[in-house]
C-alpha positions in Angstrom: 0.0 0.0 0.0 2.7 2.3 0.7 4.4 1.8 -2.5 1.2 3.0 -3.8 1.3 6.3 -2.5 4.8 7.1 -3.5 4.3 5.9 -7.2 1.1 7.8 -6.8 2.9 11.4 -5.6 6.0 10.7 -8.2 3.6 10.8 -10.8 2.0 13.8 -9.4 5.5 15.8 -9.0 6.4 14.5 -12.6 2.8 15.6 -13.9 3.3 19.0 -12.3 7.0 19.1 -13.9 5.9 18.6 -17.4 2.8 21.1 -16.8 5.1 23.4 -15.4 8.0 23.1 -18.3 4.9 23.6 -20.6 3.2 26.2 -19.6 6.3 28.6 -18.8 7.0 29.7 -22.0 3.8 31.2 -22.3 4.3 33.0 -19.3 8.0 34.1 -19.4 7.1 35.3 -23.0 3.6 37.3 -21.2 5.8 38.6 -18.1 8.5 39.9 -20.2 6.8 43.2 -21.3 5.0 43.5 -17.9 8.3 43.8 -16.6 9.9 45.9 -18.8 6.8 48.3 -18.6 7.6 48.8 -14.8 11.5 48.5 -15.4 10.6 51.8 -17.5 8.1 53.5 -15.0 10.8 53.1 -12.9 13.4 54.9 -14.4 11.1 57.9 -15.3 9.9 57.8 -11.8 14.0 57.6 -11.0 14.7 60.6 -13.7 11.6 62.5 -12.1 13.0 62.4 -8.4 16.5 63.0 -9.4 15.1 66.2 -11.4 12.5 67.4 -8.1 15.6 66.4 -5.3 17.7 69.2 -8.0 15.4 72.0 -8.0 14.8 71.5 -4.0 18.8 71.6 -3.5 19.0 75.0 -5.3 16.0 76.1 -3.1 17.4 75.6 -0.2 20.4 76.8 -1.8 19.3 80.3 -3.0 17.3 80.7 0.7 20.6 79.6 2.4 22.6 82.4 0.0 19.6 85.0 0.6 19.8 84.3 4.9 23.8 84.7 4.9 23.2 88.0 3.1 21.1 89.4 5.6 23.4 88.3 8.1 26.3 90.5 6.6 24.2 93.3 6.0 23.0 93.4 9.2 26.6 93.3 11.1 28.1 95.6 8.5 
């Protein structure tokens, strides 16, 4: 009886195997442009960041430039 069951869950695994092999073509070939659809969102979200982190640093920048001026006017 308990040869059975392993013959039983060998053909199972082997089943799911060749089910597996078959069927992940289709989706590799499906996933691929999913992926590189994000893979691109990514990069323009990457590109957008980059550009807002920029224009905050030159705020802050200017406002530190701007401060420091008052500074020095005001002691000379």
């Amino acid at each position: 009886m308990a040869k059975l069951g392993f013959f039983k869950s060998f053909g199972f695994g082997v089943g799911s195997a060749l089910v597996a092999m078959a069927v992940y073509p289709l989706i590799a070939s499906s996933a691929k442009p999913l992926m590189k659809s994000v893979i691109k969102g990514s990069l323009g979200l990457k590109d957008q960041m980059k550009q807002a982190y920029a224009e905050s640093k030159e705020q802050f920048e200017d406002m530190v430039a701007e401060v420091k001026e008052e500074i020095n006017e005001e002691k000379g």
